[in-house]
N, C-alpha and C positions, 0 to 999 in steps of 0.2 A: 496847916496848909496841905499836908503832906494825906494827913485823912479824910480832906476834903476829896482830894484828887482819886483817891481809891477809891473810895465810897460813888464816885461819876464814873470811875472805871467798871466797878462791879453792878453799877445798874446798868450802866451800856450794856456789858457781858451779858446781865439777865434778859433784855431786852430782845436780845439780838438771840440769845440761845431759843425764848418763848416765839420770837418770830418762824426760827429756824423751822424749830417742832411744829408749828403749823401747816408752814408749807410740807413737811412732812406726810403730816395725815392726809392732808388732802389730796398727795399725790397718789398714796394709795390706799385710798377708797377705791374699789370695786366699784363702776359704772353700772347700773342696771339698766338692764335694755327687755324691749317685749323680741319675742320672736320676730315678730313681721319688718322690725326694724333693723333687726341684724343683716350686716352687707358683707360683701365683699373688704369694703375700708375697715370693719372689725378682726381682719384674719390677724392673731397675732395677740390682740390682745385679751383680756381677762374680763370676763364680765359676769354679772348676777345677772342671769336669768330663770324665767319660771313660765311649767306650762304644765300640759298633760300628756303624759306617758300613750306612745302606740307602736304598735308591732313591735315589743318588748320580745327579745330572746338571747337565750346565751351561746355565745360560739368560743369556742378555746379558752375556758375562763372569761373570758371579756363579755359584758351587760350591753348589746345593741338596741337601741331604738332609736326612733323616732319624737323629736319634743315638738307638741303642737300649741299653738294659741288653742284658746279654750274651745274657739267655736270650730278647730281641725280646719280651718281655711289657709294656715301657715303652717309648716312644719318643717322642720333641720334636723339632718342624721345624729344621733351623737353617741357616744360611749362609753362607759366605764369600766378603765382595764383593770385586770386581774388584780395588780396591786392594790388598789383605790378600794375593791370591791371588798379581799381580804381584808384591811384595813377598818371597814367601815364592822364586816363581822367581829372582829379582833374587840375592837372598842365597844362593843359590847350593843349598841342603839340597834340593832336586826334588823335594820334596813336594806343590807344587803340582799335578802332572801324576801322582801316585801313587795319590791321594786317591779309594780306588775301593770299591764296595758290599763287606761283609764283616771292612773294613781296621776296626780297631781305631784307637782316637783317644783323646789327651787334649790340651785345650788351656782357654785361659782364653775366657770365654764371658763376653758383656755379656745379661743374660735380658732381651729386649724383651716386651712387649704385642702379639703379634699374630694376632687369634684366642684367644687364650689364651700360654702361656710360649713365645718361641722363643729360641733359642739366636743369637748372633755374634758372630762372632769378634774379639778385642778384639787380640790379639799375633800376630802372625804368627812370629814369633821364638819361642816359648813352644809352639809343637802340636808334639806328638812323635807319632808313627803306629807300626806294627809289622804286620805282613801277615800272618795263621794258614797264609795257603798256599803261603809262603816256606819 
């Protein structure tokens, strides 16, 4: 009786641990959103997006642009500060130094308040690029 009862114990336990770990994942998963859809109700949190790099320049270490929907009819400020950028050099992928107006981008994005939605960069690890004039 006794190994009946554990053995009901320990599949509840597993049960309950496998449910856990789900809600888990799913809570953080990374939302993707397009440009044109990001609001105001996004400041704050963390999302995958992707577009095309414009008026790309660097001020104080920091990587300024503009992210636009493809067709430049939406665009949001965004950034990548000195750390993120170092980082991205460090690990070796030379994207930091690539990262140029035109260049196609997706990466995960923290939506701050400034002026309205801006975009930065939350992984350095995680932004994938692709060049159209390559």
């Amino acid at each position: 009786m006794k190994d009946k009862k554990l053995a009901i114990v320990c599949l509840a336990a597993a049960l309950l641990g496998t449910f856990c770990l789900f809600l888990i994942q799913n809570a953080a998963q990374t939302e993707k959103k397009q440009i044109g859809e990001i609001s105001q109700q996004d400041i704050g949190n963390e999302l995958l997006v992707s577009g095309k790099v414009k008026n790309a320049y660097l001020k104080n270490g920091n990587l300024a642009f503009e992210l636009c929907d493809i067709i430049g009819s939406k665009c949001i400020p965004s950034i990548i500060f000195k750390k993120e950028l170092n980082q991205m050099t460090q690990n070796g992928n030379g994207q930091a130094n690539a990262i140029e107006n035109g260049m196609l981008l997706e990466a995960k994005f923290q939506v701050n308040d400034f002026n309205g939605p801006e975009l930065v960069l939350k992984d350095a690890n995680a932004i994938r690029t692709y060049n159209p004039k390559e």
